[in-house]
LUMMIVO-241291 format. One record per residue (C-alpha): residue in three letters; x, y, z. Coordinates in steps of 0.1 Angstrom, whole numbers. Each point is the difference from the previous one (the first is absolute). Layout:
! LUMMIVO-241291
{ALA {X Y Z}}
...
END
This chain:
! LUMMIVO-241291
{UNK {0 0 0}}
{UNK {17 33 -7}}
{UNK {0 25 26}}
{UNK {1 36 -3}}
{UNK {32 2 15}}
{UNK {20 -17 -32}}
{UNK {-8 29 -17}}
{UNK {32 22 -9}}
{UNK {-4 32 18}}
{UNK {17 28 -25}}
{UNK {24 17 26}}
{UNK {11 -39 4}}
{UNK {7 0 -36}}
{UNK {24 35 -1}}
{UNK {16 -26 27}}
{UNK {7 -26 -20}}
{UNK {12 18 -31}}
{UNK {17 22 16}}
{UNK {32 -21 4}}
{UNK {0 -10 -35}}
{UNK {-3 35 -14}}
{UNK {33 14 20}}
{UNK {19 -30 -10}}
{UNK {-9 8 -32}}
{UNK {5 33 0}}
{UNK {40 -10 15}}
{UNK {-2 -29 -28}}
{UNK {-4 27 -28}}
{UNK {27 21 11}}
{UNK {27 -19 -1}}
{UNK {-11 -22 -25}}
{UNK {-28 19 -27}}
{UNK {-11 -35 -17}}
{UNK {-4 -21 31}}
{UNK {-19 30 21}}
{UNK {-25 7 -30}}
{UNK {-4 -40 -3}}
{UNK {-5 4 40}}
{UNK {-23 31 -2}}
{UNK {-24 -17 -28}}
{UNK {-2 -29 25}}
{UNK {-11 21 28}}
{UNK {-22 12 -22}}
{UNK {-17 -34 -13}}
{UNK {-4 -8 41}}
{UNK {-16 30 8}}
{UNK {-27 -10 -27}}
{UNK {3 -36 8}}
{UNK {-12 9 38}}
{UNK {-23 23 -8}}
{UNK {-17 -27 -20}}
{UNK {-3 -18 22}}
{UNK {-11 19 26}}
{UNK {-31 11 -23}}
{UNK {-5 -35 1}}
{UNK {-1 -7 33}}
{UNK {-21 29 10}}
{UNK {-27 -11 -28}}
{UNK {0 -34 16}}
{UNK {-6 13 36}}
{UNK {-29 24 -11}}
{UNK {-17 -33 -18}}
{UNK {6 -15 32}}
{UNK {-17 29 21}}
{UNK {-27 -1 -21}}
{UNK {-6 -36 -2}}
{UNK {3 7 41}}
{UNK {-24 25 2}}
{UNK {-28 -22 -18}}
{UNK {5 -26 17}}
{UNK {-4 19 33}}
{UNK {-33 15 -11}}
{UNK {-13 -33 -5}}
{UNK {13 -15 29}}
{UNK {-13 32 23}}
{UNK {-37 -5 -17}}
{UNK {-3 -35 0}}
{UNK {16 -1 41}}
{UNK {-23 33 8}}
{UNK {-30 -21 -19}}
{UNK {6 -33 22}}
{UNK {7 15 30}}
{UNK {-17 -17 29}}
{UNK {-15 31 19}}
{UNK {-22 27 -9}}
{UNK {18 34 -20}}
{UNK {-17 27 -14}}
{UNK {9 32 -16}}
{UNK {-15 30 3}}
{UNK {-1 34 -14}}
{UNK {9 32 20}}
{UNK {-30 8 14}}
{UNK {-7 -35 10}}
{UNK {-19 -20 -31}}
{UNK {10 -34 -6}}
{UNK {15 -4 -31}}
{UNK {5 -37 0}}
{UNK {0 -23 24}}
{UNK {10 -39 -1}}
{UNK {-24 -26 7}}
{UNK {10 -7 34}}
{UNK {-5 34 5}}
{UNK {-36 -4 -15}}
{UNK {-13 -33 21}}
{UNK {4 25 31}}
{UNK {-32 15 -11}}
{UNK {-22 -29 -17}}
{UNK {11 2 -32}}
{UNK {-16 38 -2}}
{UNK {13 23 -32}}
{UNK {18 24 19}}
{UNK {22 11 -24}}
{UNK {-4 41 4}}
{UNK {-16 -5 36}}
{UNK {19 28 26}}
{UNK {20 -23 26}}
{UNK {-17 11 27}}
{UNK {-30 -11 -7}}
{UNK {14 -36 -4}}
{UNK {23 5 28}}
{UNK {-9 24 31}}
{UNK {31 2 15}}
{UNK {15 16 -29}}
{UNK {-28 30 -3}}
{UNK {18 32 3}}
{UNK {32 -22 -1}}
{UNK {29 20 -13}}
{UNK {20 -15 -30}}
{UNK {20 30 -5}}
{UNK {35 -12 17}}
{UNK {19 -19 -18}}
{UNK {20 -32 8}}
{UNK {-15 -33 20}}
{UNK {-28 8 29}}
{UNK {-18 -23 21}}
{UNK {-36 13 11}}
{UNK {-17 -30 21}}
{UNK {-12 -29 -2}}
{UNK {-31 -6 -20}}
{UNK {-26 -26 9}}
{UNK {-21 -15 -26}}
{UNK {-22 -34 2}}
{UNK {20 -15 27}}
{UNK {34 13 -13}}
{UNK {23 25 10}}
{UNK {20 16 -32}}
{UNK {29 25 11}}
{UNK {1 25 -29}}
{UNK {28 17 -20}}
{UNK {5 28 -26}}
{UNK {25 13 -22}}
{UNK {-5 31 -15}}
{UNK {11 -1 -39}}
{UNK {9 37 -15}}
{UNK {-1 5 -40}}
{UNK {24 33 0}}
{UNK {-11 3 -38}}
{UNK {-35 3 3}}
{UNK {3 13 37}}
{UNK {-23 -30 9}}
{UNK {1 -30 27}}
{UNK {-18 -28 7}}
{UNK {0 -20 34}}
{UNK {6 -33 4}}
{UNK {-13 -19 25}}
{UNK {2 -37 11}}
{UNK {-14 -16 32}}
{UNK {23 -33 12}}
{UNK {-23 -26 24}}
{UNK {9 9 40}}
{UNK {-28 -23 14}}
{UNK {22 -24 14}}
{UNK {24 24 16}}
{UNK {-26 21 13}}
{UNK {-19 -36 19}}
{UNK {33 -6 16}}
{UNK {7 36 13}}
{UNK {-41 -1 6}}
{UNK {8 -35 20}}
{UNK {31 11 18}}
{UNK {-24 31 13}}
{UNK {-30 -18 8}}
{UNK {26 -29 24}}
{UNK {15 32 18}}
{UNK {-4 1 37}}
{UNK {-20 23 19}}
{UNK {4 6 33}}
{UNK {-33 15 25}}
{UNK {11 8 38}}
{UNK {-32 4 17}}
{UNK {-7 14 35}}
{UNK {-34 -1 20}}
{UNK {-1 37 11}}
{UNK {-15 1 30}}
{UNK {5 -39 11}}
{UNK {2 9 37}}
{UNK {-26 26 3}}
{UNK {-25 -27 -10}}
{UNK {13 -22 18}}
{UNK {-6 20 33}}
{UNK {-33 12 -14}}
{UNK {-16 -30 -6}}
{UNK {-14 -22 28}}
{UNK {20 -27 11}}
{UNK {-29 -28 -16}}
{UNK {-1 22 -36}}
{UNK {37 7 -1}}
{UNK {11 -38 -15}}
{UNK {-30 4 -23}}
{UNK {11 32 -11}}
{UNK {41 -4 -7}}
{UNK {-8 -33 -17}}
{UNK {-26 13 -23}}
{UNK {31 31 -13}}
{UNK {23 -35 -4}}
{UNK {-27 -17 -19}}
{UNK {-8 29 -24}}
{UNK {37 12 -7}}
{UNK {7 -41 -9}}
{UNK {-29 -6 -16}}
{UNK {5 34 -21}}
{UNK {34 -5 -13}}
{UNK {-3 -35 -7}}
{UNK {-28 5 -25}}
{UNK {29 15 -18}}
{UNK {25 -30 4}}
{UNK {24 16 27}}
{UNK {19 -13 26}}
{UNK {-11 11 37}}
{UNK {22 3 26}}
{UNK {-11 14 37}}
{UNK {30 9 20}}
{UNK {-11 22 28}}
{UNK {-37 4 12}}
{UNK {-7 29 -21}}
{UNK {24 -6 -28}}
{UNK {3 -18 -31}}
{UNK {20 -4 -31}}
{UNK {-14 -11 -33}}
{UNK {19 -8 -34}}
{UNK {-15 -6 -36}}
{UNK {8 2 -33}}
{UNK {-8 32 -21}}
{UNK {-25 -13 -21}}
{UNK {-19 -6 33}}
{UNK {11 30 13}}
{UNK {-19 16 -30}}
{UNK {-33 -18 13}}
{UNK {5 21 34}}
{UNK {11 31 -16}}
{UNK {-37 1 -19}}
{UNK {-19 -9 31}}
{UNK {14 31 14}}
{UNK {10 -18 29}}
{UNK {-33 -7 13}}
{UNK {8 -18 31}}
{UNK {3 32 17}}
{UNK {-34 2 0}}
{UNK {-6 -37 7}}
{UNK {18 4 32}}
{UNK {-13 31 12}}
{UNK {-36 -10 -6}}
{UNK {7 -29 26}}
{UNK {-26 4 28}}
{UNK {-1 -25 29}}
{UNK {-2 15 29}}
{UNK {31 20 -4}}
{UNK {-6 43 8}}
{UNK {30 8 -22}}
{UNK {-3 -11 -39}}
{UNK {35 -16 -9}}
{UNK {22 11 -26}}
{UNK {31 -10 -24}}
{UNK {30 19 -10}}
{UNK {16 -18 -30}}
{UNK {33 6 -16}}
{UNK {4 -15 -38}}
{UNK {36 -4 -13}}
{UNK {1 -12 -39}}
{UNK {30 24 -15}}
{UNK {29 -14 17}}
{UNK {31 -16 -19}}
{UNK {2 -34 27}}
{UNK {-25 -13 26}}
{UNK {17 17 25}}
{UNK {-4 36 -12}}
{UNK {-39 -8 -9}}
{UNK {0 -13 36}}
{UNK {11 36 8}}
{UNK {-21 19 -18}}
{UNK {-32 -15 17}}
{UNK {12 8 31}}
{UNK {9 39 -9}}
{UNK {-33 -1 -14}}
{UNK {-19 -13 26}}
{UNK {20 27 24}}
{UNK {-15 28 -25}}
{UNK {-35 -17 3}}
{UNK {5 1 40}}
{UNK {11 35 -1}}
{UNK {-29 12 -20}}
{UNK {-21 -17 25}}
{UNK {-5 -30 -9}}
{UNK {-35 -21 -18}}
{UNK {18 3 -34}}
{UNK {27 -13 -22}}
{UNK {29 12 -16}}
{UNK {12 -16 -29}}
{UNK {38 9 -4}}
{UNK {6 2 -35}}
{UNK {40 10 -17}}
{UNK {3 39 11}}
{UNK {-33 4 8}}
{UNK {-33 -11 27}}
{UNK {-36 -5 -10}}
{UNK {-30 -2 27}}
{UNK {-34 -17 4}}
{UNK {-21 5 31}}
{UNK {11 27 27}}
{UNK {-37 10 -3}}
{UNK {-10 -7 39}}
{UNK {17 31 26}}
{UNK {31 -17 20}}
{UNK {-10 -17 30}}
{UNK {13 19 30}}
{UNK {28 -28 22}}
{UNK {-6 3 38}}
{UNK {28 -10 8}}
{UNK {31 26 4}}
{UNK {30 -18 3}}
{UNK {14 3 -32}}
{UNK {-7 40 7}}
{UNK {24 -10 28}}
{UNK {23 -15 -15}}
{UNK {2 27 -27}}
{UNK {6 24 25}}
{UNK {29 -12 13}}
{UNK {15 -12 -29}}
{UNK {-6 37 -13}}
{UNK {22 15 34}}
{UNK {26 -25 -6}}
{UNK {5 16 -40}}
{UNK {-1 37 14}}
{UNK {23 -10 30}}
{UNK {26 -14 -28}}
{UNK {-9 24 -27}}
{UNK {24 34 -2}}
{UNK {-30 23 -8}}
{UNK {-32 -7 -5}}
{UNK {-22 15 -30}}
{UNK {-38 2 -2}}
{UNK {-22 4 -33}}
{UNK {-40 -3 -6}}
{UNK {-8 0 -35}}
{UNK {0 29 -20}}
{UNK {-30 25 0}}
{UNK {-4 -11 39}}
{UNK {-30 5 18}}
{UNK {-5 0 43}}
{UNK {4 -40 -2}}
{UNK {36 3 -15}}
{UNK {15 24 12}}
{UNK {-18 -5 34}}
{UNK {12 -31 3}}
{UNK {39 11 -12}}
{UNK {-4 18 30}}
{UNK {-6 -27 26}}
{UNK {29 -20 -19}}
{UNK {23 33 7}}
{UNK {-14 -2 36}}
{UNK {11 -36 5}}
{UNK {32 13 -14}}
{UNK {3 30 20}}
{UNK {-5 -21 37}}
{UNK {26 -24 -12}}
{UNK {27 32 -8}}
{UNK {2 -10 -36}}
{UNK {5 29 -28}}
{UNK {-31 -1 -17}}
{UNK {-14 17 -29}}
{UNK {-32 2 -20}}
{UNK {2 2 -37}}
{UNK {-27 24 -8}}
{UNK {4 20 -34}}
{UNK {-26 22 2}}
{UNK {-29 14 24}}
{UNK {-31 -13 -16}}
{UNK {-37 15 9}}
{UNK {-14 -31 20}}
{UNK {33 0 27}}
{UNK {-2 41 5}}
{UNK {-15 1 31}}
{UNK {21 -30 15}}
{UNK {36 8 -18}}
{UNK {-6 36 14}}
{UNK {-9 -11 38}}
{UNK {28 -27 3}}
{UNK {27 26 -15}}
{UNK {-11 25 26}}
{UNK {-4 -23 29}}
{UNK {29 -23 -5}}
{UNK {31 17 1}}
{UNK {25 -21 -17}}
{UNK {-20 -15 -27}}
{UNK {0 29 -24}}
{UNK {38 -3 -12}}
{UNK {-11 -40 0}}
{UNK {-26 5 -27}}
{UNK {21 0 -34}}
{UNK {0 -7 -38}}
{UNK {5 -29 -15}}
{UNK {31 24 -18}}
{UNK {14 1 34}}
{UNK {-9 -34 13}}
{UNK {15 -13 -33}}
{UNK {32 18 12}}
{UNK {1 -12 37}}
{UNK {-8 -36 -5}}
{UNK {24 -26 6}}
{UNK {-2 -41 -3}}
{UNK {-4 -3 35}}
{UNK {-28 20 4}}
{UNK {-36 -12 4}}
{UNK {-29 13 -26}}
{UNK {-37 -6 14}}
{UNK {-32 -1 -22}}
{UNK {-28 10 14}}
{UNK {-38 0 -16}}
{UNK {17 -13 -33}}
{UNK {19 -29 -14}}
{UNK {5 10 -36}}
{UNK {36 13 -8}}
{UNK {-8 28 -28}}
{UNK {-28 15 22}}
{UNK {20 9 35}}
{UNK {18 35 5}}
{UNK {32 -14 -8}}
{UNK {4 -29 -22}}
{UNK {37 8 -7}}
{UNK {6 -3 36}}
{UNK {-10 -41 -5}}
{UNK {28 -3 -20}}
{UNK {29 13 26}}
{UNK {-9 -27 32}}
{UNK {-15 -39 -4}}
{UNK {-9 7 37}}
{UNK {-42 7 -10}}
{UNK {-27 1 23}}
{UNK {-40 -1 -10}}
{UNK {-31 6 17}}
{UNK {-29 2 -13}}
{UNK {-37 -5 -2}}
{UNK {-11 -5 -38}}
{UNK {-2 -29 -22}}
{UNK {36 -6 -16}}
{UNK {1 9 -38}}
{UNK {27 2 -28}}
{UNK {32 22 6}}
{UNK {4 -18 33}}
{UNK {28 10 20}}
{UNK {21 -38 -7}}
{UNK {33 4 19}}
{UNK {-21 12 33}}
{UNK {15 -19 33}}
{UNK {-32 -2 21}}
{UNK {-37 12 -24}}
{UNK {-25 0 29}}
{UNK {-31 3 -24}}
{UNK {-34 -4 14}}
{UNK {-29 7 -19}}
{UNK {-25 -7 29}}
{UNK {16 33 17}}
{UNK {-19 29 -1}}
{UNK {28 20 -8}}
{UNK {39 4 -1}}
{UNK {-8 23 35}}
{UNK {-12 -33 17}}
{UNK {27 -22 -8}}
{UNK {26 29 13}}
{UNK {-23 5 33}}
{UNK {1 -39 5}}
{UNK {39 2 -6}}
{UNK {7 24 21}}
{UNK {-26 -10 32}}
{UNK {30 -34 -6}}
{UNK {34 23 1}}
{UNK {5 1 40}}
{UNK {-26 -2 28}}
{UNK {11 33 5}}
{UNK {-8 16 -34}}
{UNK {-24 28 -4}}
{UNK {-1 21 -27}}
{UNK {-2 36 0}}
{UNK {-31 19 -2}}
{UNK {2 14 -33}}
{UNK {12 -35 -15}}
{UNK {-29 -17 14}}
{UNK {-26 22 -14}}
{UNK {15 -1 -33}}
{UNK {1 -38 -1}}
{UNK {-36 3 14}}
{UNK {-8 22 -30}}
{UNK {12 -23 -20}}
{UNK {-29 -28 10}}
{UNK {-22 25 -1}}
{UNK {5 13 -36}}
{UNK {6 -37 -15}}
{UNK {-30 -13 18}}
{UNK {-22 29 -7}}
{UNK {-7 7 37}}
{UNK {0 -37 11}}
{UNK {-26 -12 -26}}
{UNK {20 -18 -29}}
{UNK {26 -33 3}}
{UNK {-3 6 38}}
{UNK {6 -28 26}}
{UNK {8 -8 33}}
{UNK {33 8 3}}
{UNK {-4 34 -15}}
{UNK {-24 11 29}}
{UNK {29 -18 23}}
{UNK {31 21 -23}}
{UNK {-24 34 9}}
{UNK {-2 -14 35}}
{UNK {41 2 1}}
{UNK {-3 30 -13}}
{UNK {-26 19 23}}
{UNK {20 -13 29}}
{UNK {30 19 -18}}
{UNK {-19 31 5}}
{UNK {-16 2 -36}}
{UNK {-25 27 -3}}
{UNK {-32 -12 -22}}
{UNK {-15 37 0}}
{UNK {35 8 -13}}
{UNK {-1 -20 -26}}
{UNK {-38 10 -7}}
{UNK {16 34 -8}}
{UNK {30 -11 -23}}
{UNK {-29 -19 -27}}
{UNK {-18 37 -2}}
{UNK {3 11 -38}}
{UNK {1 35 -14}}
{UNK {-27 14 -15}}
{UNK {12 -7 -32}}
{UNK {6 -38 2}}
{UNK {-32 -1 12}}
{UNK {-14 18 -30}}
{UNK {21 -22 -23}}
{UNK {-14 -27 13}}
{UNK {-35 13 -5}}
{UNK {11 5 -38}}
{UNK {14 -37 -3}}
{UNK {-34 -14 12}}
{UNK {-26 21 -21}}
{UNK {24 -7 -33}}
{UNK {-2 -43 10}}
{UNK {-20 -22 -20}}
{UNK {-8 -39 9}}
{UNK {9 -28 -23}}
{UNK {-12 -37 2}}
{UNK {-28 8 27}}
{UNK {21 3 28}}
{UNK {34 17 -8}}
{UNK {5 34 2}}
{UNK {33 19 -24}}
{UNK {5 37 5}}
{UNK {28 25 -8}}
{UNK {18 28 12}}
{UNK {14 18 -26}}
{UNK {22 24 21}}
{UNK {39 -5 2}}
{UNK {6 14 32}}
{UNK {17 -5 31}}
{UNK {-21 -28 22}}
{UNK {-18 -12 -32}}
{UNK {2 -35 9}}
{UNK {-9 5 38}}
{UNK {-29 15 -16}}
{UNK {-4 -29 -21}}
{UNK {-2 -22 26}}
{UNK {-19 11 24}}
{UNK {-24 11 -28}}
{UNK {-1 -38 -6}}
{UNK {-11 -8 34}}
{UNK {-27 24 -1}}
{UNK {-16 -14 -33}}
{UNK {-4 -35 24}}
{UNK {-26 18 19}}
{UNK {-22 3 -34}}
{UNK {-28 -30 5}}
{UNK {7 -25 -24}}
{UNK {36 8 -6}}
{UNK {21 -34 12}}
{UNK {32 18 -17}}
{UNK {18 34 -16}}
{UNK {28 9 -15}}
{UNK {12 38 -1}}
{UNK {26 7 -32}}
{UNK {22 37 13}}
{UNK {30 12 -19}}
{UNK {34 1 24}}
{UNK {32 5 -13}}
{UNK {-12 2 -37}}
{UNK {-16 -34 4}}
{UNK {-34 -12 5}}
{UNK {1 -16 37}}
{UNK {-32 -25 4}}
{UNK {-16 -9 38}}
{UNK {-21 -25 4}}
{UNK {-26 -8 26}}
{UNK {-25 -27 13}}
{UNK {-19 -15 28}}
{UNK {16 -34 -3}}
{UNK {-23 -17 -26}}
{UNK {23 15 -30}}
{UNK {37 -5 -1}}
{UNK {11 30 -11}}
{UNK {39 -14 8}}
{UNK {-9 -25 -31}}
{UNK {-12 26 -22}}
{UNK {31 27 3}}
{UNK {23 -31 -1}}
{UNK {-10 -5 -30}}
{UNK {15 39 -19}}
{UNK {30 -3 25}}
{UNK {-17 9 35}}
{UNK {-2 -16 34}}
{UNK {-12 2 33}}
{UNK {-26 -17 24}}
{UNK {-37 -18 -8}}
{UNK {-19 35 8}}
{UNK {24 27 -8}}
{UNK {31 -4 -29}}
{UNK {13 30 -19}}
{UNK {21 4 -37}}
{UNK {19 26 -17}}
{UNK {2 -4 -41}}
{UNK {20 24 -25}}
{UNK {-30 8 -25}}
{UNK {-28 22 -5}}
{UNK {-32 0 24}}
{UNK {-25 -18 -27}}
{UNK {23 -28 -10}}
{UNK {13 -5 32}}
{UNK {-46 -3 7}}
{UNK {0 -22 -29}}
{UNK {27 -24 15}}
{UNK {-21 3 36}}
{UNK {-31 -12 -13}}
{UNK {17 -26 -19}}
{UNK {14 -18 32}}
{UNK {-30 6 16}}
{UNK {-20 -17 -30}}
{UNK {25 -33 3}}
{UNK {-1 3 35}}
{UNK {-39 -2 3}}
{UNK {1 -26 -25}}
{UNK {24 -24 13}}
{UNK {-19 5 34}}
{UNK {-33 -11 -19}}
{UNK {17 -30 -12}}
{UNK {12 -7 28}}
{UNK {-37 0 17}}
{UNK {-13 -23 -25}}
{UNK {24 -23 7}}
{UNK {-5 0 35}}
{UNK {-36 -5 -11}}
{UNK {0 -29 -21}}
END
């Protein structure tokens, strides 16, 4: 076979005659007759390569051309018999010829012309303008699942291109990955809330009746879904499955919550589960894990739900009861003195609510300083700036306290003061981006939390001790139970406990809402403190103004779905949202209204709070655009305009109100 290479290149041929020429050239001078003999041989090579080299390169293009129709035919008759579906299409998407693979994937229709998206959804509005190989996804038709290719083809002469596409059978690939999920192990730690608490309210003839029947359901549940059941301690269990069963329990929407805490035999106190669902770790170890962080974030939130821990982020189902309130204080105990033993060791000791505070956080910051302050620890409280619902108390406890005015800084100067070895408390938040000082979190691993509302996403991770309690009243009850624990000596000063007192009273709207017993027994502590309620009667007077605004905010409301009330308050002004809130709280004294949500603009965003009387989650709701709080009073802040940022509201109240009436006819069946 000649090759293109055997051809003479004509810069190789000036090489080869170039020798023969200058001997030639010596030849003829010193002898005429034998150079011009040599010259005319020269000569006669020259012509004799040249020859052949014309006939080389004559033979090569026959060659290439022979080639080239030989390819054709090869390329159409391989294209032709090619065992999976192709089609070409024009620019705007037209087939232009298919094969007849290609055709059987629609019953043997004429679709030659027919746009590709009409054949094949997934590639409407598909763009074929890159070039080179893509992959879009997987295609299912009649029991198959064809991965499909194109290549854009360009025709520079006619500025044209057609795309060619071909689809290669993945069925078999996709079962296996489809089996290897489905045989993954899923992992479900699951805690009986409030295991003791029944227990010592049920009579002593009910009570066997009563914990056997929670053993009976939770086996009998998650066996109908083919899991193993182990019980381990009284009120805990852990459960594995495979993923395709997991699947089962995911669509059931976990409906053993309510199974369990519709359980009536003689027991005063309806039982409840916490579950915690790993399915995204790498081994069974790390899966392991993940339940049992979830089933922590299902206890801090108060429990009668579960959390499903998926890769880098949480989903929830139930949560829809209010957290039941624990009578027993010893872990309030024990939280209490593991909290002195961290401010005894700490080098300074730093103090943040959450921003925008209200009498809650920064009332209880100041019983934290307090605790602080009798030990003889620096202290300061990270407070960036004076809001309208803290005037009163920031005022009094700057004027009355006399050291606590240079402790009161910026998170600027906090940021510069901080060290590794101090200690940060949380107080009345747990979510990183929403303290007074989130760049302070990043300077000590030595974290402290309290707080009172259901734990959400942005969770403070690298905290030492969280003490979360949803049943809590507020972040001012947990502090006053923390404290009462310090020393038997321990009394707080005047001004401290009226603040923290304030605190209950604003979170609890006067003692009425997610009140219990130990919040009458926290104000108790706090009267004996010298806590002055008539005081505090005078610190929740509004100006004229608010009280106007307020006025406005409930004349402009309007009720959706029968019993929820939305209203604005169009006015970006300082103590919009207090305004906002408590504007909510007045629109639950409408008859008929069972919730209400008030949308303010703050800080060039729309700020949302939310309100009920315990039948409406309105936690569920805001969680859903980003929000978070308690059962009967949650909040949200979203970077849009007022209307869309409506829209968005009475779209998660719409799924919310639906999932709810699923949920009821299930219960129903």
């Amino acid at each position: 076979m000649k090759k293109q290479d055997e051809l003479i290149d004509s810069k190789y041929m000036i090489y080869i005659l170039a020798l023969p020429a200058i001997a030639s050239i010596i030849l003829f001078y010193y002898n005429q007759i034998l150079g011009a003999i040599a010259i005319i041989l020269t000569i006669l090579l020259f012509f004799f390569l040249k020859n052949i080299n014309t006939k080389l390169d004559g033979d090569f293009q026959e060659y290439m051309d022979d080639l080239d129709l030989s390819f054709d035919s090869i390329t159409k008759n391989v294209v032709f018999e090619m065992p999976f579906p192709i089609a070409i299409l024009e620019e705007g998407g037209a087939i232009k010829w298919h094969n007849s693979d290609f055709r059987l994937l629609f019953d043997n229709k004429s679709i030659i012309g027919s746009e590709i998206g009409e054949l094949l959804p997934d590639f409407k509005d598909f763009d074929f303008s890159d070039d080179g190989l893509k992959l879009p996804k997987n295609i299912s038709i009649d029991g198959k699942i064809l991965q499909f290719y194109y290549q854009k083809v360009n025709f520079d002469e006619k500025q044209k291109s057609e795309i060619f596409i071909y689809g290669i059978d993945n069925t078999y690939d996709e079962s296996i990955k489809q089996l290897f999920k489905d045989k993954r192990l899923v992992f479900y730690t699951v805690f009986v809330d409030n295991y003791e608490d029944i227990r010592n309210a049920t009579m002593t003839i009910d009570r066997p009746q009563v914990l056997g029947k929670i053993d009976r359901v939770i086996n009998e549940y998650f066996k109908k879904y083919n899991c193993i059941i182990r019980k381990y301690e009284n009120d805990r269990f852990i459960i594995i499955s495979e993923f395709r069963d997991y699947r089962d329990i995911y669509e059931d929407k976990f409906s053993i919550l309510d199974e369990v805490r519709e359980i009536d035999l003689g027991n005063t106190l309806p039982p409840t589960l916490s579950i915690g669902v790993g399915i995204a770790g790498a081994k069974p170890a790390d899966i392991y894990s993940d339940s049992r962080g979830a089933v922590d974030i299902a206890l801090s939130r108060g429990g009668d739900q579960a959390v499903v821990k998926l890769e880098d982020n949480y989903e929830y189902f139930g949560g829809k009861t209010r957290a039941i309130e624990k009578t027993s204080k010893v872990r309030s105990r024990v939280i209490s003195q593991a909290l002195k033993r961290m401010i005894q060791s700490s080098s300074d000791v730093y103090i943040m609510g959450h921003n925008n505070p209200d009498m809650d956080s920064f009332g209880s910051s100041l019983g934290l300083y307090e605790a602080c302050h009798d030990m003889g620890r620096d202290a300061y409280i990270i407070l960036n700036e004076v809001t309208r619902p803290i005037e009163n108390m920031y005022a009094r406890a700057t004027s009355e306290l006399e050291e606590i005015k240079d402790h009161i800084i910026s998170e600027n100067d906090g940021y510069s003061k901080i060290s590794p070895q101090s200690l940060i408390i949380v107080t009345d938040n747990h979510r990183k981006n929403s303290t007074e000082g989130p760049s302070l979190l990043e300077k000590t691993d030595n974290i402290f939390i309290v707080d009172h509302h259901r734990r959400g996403k942005d969770y403070i991770e690298n905290a030492t001790i969280a003490y979360i309690e949803p049943y809590a009243s507020s972040a001012s009850e947990l502090v006053t139970e923390i404290l009462s624990y310090i020393n038997e000596d321990f009394k707080a000063r005047r001004v401290v406990a009226e603040s923290l007192l304030a605190g209950i009273t604003v979170d609890t709207k006067n003692f009425v809402y997610q009140t219990g017993v130990r919040t009458f027994e926290a104000a108790s502590i706090l009267k004996r403190w010298g806590a002055d309620t008539v005081y505090i009667k005078r610190m929740f007077k509004d100006d004229y103004e608010i009280v106007k605004y307020k006025s406005e905010v409930i004349a402009d409301s309007f009720v959706v779905n029968d019993f929820i009330a939305i209203a604005h308050f169009k006015r970006d002004i300082d103590g919009s949202t207090l305004i906002a809130s408590q504007a909510a709280d007045d629109l639950l004294n409408i008859k008929g209204v069972k919730a209400s949500f008030v949308l303010t603009i703050s800080n060039n965003k729309i700020h949302i709070s939310g309100r009920s009387l315990g039948d409406i989650s309105v936690q569920l709701i805001l969680e859903r655009i980003g929000g978070g709080g308690h059962l009967t009073a949650a909040a949200t802040q979203l970077d849009m305009s007022m209307e869309n940022a409506e829209d968005m509201l009475r779209k998660a109240i719409n799924e919310y109100l639906r999932e709810e009436e699923k949920n009821e006819s299930n219960t129903n069946r």
